[in-house]
DRENMARLO-755528 format. One record per residue (C-alpha): residue number from 0; x, y, z; residue in three letters. Coordinates in nm, 2 decimals. Example, Ala and Ser with C-alpha at 12.3 -4.5 7.8 and 13.67 -1.06 7.14 Angstrom:
+-----+--------+--------+--------+--------+
| num |      X |      Y |      Z | residu |
+-----+--------+--------+--------+--------+
|   0 |   1.23 |  -0.45 |   0.78 |    ala |
|   1 |   1.37 |  -0.11 |   0.71 |    ser |
+-----+--------+--------+--------+--------+
This chain:
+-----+--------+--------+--------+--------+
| num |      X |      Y |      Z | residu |
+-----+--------+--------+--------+--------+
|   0 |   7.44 |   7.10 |  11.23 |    unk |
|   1 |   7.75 |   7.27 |  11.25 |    unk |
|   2 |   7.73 |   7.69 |  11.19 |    unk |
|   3 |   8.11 |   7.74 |  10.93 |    unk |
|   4 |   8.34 |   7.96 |  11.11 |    unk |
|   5 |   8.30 |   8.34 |  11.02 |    unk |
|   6 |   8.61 |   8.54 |  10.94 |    unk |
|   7 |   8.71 |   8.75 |  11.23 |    unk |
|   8 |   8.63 |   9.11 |  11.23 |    unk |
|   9 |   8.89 |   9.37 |  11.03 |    unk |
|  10 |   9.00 |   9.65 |  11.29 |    unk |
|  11 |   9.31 |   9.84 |  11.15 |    unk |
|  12 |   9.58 |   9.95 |  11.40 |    unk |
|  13 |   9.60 |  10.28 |  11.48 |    unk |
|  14 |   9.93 |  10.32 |  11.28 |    unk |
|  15 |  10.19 |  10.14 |  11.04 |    unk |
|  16 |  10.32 |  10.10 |  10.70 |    unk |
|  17 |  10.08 |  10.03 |  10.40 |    unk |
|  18 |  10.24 |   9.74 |  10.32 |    unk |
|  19 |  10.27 |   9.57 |  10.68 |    unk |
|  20 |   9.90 |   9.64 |  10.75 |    unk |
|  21 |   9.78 |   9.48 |  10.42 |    unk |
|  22 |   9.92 |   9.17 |  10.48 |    unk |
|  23 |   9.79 |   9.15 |  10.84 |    unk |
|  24 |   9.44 |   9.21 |  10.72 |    unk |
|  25 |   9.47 |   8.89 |  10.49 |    unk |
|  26 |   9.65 |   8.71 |  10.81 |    unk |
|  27 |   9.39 |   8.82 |  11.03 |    unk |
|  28 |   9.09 |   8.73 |  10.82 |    unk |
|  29 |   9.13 |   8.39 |  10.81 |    unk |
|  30 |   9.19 |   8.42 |  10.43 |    unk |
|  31 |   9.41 |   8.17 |  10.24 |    unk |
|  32 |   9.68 |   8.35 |  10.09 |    unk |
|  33 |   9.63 |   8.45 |   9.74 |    unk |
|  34 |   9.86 |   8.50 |   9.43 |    unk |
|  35 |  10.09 |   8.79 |   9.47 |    unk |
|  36 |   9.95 |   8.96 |   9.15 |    unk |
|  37 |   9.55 |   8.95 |   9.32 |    unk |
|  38 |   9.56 |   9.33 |   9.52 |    unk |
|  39 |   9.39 |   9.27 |   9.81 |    unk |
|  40 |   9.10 |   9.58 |   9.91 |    unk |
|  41 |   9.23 |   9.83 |  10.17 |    unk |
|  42 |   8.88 |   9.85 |  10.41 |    unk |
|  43 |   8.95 |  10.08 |  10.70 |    unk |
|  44 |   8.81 |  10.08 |  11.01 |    unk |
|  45 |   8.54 |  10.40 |  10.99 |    unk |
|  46 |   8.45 |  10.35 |  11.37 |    unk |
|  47 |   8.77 |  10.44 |  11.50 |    unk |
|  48 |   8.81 |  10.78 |  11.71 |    unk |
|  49 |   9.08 |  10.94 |  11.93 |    unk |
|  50 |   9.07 |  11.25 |  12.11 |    unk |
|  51 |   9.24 |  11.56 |  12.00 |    unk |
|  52 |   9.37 |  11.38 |  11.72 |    unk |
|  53 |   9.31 |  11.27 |  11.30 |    unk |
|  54 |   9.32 |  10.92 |  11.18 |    unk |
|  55 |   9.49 |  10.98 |  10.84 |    unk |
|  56 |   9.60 |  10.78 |  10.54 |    unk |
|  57 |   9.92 |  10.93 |  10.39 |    unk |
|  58 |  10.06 |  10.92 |  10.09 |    unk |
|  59 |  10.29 |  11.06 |   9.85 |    unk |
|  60 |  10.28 |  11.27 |   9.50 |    unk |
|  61 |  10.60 |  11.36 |   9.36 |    unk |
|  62 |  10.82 |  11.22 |   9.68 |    unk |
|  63 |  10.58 |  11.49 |   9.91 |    unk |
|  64 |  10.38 |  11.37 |  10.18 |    unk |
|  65 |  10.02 |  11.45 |  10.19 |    unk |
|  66 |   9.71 |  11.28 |  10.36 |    unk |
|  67 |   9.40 |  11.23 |  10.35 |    unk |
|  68 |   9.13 |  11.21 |  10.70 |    unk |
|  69 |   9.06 |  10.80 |  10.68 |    unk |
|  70 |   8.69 |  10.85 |  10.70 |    unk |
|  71 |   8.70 |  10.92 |  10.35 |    unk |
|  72 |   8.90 |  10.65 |  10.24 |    unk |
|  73 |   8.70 |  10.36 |  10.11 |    unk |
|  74 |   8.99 |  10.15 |  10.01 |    unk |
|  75 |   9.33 |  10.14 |   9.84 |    unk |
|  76 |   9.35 |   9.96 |   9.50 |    unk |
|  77 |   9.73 |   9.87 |   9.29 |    unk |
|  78 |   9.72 |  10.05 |   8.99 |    unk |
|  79 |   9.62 |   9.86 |   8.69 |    unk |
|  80 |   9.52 |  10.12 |   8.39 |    unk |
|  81 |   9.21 |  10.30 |   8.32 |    unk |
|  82 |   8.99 |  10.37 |   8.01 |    unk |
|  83 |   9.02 |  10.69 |   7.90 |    unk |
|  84 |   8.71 |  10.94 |   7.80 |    unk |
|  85 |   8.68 |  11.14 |   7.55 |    unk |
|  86 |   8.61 |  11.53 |   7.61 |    unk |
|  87 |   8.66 |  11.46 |   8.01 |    unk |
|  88 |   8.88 |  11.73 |   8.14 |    unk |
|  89 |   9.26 |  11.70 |   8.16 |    unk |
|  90 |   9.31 |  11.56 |   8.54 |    unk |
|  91 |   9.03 |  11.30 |   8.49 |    unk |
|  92 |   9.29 |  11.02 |   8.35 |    unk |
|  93 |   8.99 |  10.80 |   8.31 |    unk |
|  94 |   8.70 |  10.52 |   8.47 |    unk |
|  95 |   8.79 |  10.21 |   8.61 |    unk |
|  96 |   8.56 |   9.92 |   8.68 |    unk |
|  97 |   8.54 |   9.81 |   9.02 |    unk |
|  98 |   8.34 |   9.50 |   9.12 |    unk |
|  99 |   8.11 |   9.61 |   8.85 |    unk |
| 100 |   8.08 |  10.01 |   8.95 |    unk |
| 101 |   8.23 |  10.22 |   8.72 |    unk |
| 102 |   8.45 |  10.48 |   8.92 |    unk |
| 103 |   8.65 |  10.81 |   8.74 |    unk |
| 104 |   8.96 |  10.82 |   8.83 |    unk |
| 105 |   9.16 |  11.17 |   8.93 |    unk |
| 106 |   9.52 |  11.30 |   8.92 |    unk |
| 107 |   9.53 |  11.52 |   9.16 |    unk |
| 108 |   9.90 |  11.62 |   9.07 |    unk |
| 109 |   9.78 |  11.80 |   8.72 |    unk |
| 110 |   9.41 |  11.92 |   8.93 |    unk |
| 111 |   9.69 |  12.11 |   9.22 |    unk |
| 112 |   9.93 |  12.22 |   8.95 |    unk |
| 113 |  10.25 |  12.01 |   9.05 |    unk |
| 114 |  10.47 |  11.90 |   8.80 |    unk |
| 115 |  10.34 |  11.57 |   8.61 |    unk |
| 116 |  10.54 |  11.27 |   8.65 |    unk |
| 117 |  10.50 |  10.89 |   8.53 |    unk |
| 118 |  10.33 |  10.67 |   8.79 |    unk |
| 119 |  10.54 |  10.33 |   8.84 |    unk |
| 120 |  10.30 |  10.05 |   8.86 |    unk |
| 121 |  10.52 |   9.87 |   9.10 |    unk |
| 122 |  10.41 |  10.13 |   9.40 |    unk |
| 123 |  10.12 |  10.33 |   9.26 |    unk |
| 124 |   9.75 |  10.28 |   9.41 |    unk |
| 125 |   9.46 |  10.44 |   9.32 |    unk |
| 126 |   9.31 |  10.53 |   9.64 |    unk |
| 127 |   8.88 |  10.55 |   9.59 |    unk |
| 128 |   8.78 |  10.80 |   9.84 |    unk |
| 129 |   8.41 |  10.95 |   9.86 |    unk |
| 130 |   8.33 |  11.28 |   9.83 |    unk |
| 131 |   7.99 |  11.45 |   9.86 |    unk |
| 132 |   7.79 |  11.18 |   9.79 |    unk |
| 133 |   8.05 |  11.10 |   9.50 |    unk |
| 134 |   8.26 |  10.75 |   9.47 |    unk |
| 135 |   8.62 |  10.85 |   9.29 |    unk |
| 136 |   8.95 |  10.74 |   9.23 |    unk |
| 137 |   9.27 |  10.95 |   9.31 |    unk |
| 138 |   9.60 |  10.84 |   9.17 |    unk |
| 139 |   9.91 |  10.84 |   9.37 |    unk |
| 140 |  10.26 |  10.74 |   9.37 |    unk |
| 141 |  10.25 |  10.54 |   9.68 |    unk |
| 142 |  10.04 |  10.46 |   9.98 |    unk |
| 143 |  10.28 |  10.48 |  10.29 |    unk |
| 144 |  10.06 |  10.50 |  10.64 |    unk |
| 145 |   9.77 |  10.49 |  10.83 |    unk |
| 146 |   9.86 |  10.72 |  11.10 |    unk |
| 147 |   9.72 |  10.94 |  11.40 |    unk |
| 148 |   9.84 |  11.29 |  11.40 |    unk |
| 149 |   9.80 |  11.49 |  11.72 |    unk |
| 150 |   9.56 |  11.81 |  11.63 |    unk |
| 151 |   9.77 |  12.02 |  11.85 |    unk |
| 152 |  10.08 |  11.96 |  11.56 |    unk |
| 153 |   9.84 |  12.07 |  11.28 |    unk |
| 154 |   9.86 |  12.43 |  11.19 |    unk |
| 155 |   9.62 |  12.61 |  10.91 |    unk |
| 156 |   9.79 |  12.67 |  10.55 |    unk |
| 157 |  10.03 |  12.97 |  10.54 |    unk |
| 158 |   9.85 |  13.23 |  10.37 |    unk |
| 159 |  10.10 |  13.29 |  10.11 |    unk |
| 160 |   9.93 |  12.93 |  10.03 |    unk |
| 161 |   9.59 |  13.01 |  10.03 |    unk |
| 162 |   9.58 |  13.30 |   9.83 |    unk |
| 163 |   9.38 |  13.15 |   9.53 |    unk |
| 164 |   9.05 |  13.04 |   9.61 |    unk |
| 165 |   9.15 |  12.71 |   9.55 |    unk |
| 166 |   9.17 |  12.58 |   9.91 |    unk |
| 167 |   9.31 |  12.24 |   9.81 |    unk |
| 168 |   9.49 |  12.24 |  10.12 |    unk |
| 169 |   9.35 |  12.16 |  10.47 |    unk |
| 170 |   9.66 |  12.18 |  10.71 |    unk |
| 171 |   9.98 |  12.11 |  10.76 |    unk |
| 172 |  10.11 |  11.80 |  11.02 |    unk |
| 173 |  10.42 |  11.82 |  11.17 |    unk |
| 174 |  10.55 |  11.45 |  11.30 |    unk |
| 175 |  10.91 |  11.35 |  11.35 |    unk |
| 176 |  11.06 |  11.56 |  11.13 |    unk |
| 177 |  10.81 |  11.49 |  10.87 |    unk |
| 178 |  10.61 |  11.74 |  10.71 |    unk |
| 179 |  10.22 |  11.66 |  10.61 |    unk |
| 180 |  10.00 |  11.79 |  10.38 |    unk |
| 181 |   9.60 |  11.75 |  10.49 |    unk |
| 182 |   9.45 |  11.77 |  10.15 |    unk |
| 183 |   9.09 |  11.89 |  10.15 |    unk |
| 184 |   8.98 |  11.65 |   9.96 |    unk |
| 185 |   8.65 |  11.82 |   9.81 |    unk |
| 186 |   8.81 |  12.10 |   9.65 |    unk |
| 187 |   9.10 |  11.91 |   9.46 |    unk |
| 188 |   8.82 |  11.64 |   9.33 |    unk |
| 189 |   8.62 |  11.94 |   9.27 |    unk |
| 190 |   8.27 |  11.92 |   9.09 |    unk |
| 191 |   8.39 |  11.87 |   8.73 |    unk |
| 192 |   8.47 |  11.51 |   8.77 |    unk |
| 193 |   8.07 |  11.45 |   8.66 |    unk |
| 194 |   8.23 |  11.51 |   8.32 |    unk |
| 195 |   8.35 |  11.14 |   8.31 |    unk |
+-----+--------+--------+--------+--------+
């Protein structure tokens, strides 16, 4: 009796573009390629560690470049609508049903304050992080990397950006002339999302 051949384990490199590491975990899997309209799940690696430095998944709102720490990133999905719900509070666009779970979905552009702008639904994701316990969805212009930033290149928010008690942000990266914004990702999904 023969035993079928079992897809090979998904490890995700330490760095790379969105795009180029999407496709190489569909390559790598073993999976026959799919139609180019069927999104395929963004799984990251959780067991991967480096010392002194933050495996991040970056992204952008409004052409800025903020990030997230990967551990909290469940997966990146394309943007394909929402349902709206009544009475839910303004930066709760809406639920989504994934694989059967129905998941709110956050934009953290109106939660922050920045200036609203129309998501294009050739490069927006909804990236479904979990937070205290919580399973949401945040809606962003564009998934760029999965990245490791150096800790030693991370400073703590100015303080002219942390007056409010707000604390949205976490740190600020510095990488190749890039600047990065560590969101923290508890305060701008905040409690009230139990609403929807």
């Amino acid at each position: 009796m023969q035993t079928p051949d079992l897809p090979k384990k998904i490890v995700l490199p330490s760095s790379g573009l969105a795009e180029d590491i999407l496709a190489a975990v569909g390559a790598d899997a073993g999976v026959p390629d799919e139609p180019a309209t069927a999104a395929k799940p963004f799984q990251p690696a959780k067991d991967v560690k480096a010392e002194g430095s933050l495996h991040l998944v970056s992204f952008l709102l409004n052409n800025e470049e903020y990030a997230l720490d990967i551990s909290q990133v469940q997966e990146v999905i394309k943007l394909s609508g929402w349902t709206r719900v009544p009475n839910a509070p303004r930066h709760v666009k809406g639920v989504i049903n994934l694989r059967g779970r129905i998941i709110p979905v956050v934009d953290p552009k109106i939660k922050m304050g920045l200036r609203e702008s129309q998501l294009d639904g050739r490069n927006a994701r909804i990236i479904i992080v979990e937070s205290g316990g919580r399973v949401l969805g945040m809606a962003v212009d564009s998934v760029n990397q999965v990245l490791r930033l150096p800790s030693d290149v991370v400073e703590p928010p100015p303080d002219t950006l942390t007056g409010s008690d707000d604390g949205f942000i976490k740190g600020v990266g510095k990488m190749a002339g890039r600047i990065i914004i560590l969101l923290n990702v508890e305060k701008v999904l905040g409690k009230d999302e139990k609403a929807a």
